[in-house]
C-alpha positions in Angstrom: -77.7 2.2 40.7 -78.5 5.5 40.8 -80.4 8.0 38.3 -79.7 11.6 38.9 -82.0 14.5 36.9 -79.8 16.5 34.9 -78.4 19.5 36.7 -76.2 22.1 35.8 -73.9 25.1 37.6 -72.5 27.7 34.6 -68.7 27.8 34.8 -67.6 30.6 32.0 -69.4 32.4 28.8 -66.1 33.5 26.4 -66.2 33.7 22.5 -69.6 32.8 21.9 -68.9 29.5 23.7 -70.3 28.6 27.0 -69.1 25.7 29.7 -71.1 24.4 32.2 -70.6 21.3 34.9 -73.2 18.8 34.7 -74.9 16.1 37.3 -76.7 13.7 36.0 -77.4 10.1 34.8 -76.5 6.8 36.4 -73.9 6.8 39.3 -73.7 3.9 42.2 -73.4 4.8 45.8 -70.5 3.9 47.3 -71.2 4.8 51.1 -74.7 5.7 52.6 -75.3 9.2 54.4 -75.3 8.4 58.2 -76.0 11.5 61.0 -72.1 12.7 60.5 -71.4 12.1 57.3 -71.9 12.4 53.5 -73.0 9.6 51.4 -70.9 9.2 47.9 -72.4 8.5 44.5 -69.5 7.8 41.9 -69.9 7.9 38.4 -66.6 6.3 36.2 -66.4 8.1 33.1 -63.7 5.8 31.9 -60.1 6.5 31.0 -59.0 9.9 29.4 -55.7 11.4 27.8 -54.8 14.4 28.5 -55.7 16.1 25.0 -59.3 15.9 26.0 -58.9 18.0 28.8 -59.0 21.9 28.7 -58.9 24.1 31.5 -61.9 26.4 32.0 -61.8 28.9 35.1 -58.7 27.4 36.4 -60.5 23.8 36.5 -60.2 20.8 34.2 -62.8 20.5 31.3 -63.7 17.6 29.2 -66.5 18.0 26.5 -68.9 15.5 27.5 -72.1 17.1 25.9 -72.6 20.2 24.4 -76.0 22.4 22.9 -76.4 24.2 20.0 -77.3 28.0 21.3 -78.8 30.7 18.9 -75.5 32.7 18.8 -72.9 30.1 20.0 -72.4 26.8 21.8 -72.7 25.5 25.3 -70.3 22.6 26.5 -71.0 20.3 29.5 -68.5 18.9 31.8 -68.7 16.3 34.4 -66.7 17.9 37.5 -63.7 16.4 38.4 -62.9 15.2 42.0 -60.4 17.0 44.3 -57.2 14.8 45.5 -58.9 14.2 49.0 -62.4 13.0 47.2 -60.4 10.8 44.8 -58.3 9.3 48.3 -61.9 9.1 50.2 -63.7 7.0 47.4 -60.4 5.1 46.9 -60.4 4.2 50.6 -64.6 3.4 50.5 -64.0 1.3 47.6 -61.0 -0.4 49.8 -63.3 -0.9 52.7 -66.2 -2.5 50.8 -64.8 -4.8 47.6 -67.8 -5.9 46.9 -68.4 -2.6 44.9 -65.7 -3.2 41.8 -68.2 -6.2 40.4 -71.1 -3.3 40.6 -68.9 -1.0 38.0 -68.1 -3.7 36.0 -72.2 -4.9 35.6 -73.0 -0.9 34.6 -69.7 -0.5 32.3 -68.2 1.5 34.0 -64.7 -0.8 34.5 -62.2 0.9 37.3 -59.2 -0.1 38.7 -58.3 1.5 42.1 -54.8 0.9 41.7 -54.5 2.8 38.9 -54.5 6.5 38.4 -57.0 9.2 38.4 -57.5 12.6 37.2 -57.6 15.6 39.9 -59.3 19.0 39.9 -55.7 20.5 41.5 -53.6 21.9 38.8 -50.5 23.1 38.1 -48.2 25.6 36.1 -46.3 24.3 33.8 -44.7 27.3 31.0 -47.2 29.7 32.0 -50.0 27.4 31.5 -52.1 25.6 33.9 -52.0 22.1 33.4 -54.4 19.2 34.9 -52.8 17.2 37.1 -53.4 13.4 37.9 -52.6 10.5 41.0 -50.8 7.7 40.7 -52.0 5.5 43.1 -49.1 2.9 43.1 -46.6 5.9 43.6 -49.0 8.2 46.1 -47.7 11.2 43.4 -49.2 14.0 41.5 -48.0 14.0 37.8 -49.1 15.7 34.4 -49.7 15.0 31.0 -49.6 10.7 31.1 -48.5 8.3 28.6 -50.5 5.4 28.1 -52.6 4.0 29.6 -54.6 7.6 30.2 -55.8 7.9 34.0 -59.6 7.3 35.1 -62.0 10.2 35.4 -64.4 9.7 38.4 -67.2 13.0 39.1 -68.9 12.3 42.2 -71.9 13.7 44.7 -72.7 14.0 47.9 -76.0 13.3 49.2 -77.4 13.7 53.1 -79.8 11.7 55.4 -82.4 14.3 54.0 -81.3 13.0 49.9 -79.8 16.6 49.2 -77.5 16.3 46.6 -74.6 18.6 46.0 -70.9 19.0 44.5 -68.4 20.1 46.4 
């Protein structure tokens, strides 16, 4: 396990309302930094329908925290993993199953052969709508029935313990 200092990056400032992504908290690493490659710390937030999620600068946005501001409000937001990230920490946790039982000991239960929400979206009407994989059909799909897809945010840290979002 993992404890990250809380970090933040400010996304959008609109109606006296402002959104920010957050690091921070517990995550467990899931592969180590080595000269040519990235470590991966993954934090599962659990499963979430779609009615949670907004879309703030073209991004998907749950409410995860939020701050009471003198003239308004600020909302925090774990960021959500691209396709690829979700396919590379679905392929690490392939490669090493000896990680599920460490999720399960911090509560934070995941099933890689389930789905999981995506940073991609799509149009949809007009809108832009968050998008989500279906691991058992390799597919990109939007608004989900039951049961709601997983929401993963992860970091990457080097040899040198820089973290960082991509």
């Amino acid at each position: 396990m993992v404890h990250l200092p809380r970090t933040t990056r400010f996304l959008e400032n609109k109606n006296f309302k402002s959104y920010e992504s957050i690091i921070g908290s517990r995550y467990i690493c899931i592969r180590e930094a080595t000269e040519g490659q990235y470590g991966i710390l993954l934090k599962v937030l659990g499963r979430t329908p779609a009615e949670f999620i907004k879309m703030v600068c073209g991004s998907p946005f749950c409410k995860d925290d939020s701050m009471e501001l003198f003239e308004g409000i600020c909302y925090f937001s774990y960021s959500f993993p691209t396709l690829a990230q979700v396919k590379e920490v679905l392929e690490a946790l392939r490669k090493n199953p000896d990680l599920l039982p460490k999720f399960d000991e911090a509560m934070m239960h995941v099933n890689p052969k389930s789905s999981f929400w995506i940073r991609e979206a799509t149009k949809k009407f007009f809108m832009l709508k968050p998008q989500y994989y279906d691991v058992s059909t390799d597919s990109l799909s939007i608004a989900p029935g039951d049961p709601a897809p997983y929401r993963l945010t992860m970091v990457y840290f080097s040899k040198d313990q820089t973290v960082s979002v991509r």
